[in-house]
Backbone bond lengths (Angstrom), bond angles and torsions (degrees), N, CA, C in turn:
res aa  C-N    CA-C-N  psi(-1)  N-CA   C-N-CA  omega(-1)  CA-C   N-CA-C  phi
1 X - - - 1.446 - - 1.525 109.00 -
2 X 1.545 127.39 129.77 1.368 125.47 175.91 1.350 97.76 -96.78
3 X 1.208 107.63 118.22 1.345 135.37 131.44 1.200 108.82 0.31
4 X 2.064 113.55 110.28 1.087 104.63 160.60 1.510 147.22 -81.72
5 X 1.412 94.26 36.59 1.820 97.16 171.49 1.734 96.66 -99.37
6 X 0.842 108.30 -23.59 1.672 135.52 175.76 1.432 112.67 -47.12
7 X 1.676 97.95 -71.52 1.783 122.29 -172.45 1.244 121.17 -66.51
8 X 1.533 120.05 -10.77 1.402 123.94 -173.94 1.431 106.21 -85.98
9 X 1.818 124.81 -58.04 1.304 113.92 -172.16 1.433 104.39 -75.22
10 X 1.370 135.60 1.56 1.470 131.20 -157.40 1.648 79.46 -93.01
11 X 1.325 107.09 -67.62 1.798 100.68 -175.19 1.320 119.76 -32.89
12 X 1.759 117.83 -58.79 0.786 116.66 171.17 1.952 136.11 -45.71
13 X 1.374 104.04 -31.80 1.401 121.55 154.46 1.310 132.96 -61.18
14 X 1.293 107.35 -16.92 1.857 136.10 172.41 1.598 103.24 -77.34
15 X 1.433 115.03 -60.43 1.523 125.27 -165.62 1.361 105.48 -36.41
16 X 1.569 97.84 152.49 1.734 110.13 167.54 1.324 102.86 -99.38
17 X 1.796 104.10 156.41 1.511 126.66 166.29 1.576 102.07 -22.18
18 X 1.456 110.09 -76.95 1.507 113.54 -170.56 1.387 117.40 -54.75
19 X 1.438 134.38 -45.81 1.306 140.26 115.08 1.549 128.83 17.40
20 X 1.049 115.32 -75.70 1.301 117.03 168.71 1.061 140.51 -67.60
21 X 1.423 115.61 -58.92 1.826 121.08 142.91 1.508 115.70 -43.06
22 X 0.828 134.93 -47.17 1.696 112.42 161.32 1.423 118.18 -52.21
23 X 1.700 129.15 -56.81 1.432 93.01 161.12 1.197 141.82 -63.20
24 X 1.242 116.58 -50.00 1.296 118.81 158.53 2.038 126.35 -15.94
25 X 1.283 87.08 -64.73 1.433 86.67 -179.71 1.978 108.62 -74.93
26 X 1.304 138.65 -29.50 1.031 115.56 132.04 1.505 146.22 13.27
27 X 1.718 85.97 -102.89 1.282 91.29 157.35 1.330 148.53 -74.68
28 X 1.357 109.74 7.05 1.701 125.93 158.33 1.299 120.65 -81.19
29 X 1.244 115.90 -25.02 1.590 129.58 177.56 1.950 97.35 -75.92
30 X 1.134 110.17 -59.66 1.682 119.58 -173.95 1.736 107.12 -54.31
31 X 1.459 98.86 -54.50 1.789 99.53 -176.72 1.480 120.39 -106.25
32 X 0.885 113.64 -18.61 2.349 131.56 -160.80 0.848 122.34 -82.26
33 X 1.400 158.01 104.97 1.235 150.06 173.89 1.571 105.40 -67.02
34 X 0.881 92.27 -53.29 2.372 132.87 178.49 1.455 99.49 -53.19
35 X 1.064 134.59 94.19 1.623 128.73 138.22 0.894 125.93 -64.70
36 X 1.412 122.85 95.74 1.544 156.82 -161.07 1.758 101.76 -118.07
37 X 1.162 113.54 -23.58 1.656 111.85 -163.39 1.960 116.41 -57.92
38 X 1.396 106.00 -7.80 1.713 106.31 170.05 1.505 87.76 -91.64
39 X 0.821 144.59 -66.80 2.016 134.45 -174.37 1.566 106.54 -43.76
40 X 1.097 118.41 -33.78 1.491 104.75 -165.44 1.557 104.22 -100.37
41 X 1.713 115.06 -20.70 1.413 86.24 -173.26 1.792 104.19 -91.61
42 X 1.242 101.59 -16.11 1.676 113.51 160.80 1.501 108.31 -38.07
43 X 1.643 117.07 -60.93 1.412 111.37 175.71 0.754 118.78 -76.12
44 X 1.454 137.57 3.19 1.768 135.45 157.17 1.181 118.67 -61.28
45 X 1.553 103.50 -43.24 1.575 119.14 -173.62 1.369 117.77 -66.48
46 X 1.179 107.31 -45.11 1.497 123.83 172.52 1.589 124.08 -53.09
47 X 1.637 105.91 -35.84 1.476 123.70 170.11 1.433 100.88 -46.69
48 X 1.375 110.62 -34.95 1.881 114.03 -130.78 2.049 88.95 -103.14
49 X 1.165 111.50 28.36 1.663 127.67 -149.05 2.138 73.44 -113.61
50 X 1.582 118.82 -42.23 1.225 111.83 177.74 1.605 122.62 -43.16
51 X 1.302 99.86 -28.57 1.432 114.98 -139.44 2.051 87.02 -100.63
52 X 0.932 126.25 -11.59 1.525 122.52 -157.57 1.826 94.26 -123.47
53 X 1.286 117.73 -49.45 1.356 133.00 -156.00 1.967 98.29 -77.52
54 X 1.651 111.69 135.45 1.809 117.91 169.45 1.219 85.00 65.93
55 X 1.563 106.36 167.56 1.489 142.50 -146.86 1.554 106.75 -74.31
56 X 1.395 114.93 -10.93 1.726 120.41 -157.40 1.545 91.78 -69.16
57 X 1.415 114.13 156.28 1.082 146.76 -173.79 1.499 117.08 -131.55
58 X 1.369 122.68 113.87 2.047 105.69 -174.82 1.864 89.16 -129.24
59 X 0.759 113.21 170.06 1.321 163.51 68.32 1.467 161.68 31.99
60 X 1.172 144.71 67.10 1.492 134.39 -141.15 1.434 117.02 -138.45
61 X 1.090 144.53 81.69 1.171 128.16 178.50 1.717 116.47 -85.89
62 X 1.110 117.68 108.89 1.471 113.32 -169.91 1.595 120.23 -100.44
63 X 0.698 109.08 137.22 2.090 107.95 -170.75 1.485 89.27 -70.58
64 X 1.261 103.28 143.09 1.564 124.63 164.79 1.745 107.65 -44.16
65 X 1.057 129.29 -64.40 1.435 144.77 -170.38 1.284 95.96 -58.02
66 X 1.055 124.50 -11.53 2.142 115.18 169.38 1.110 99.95 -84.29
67 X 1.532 122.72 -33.22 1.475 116.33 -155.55 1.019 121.64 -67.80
68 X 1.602 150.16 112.34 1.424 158.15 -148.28 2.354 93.39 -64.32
């Protein structure tokens, strides 16, 4: 079982484009004055550059209850 201090940014590293900007923008509407949500989900995407880039191979088992 990973550790949920673990499971939160990993999900978040899972999310799709469309995915992400919906929370994101969410939570810009609830807390943000600043519409920032094309910069940030850009740098989400970019995170997700781990996951594609060198020989590594993963893996994912995701709980149903993440699933959008």
């Amino acid at each position: 079982m990973v550790p949920r201090i673990l499971a939160e940014p990993l999900s978040r590293l899972l999310q799709t484009f469309g995915c992400t900007q919906d929370v994101l923008r969410a939570v810009q509407r609830r807390r943000v004055a600043i519409d920032d949500v094309a910069d940030a989900v850009a740098a989400r995407m970019e995170r997700q550059r781990v996951l594609r880039e060198g020989p590594r191979r993963f893996a994912f088992l995701v709980e149903r209850t993440r699933l959008p």
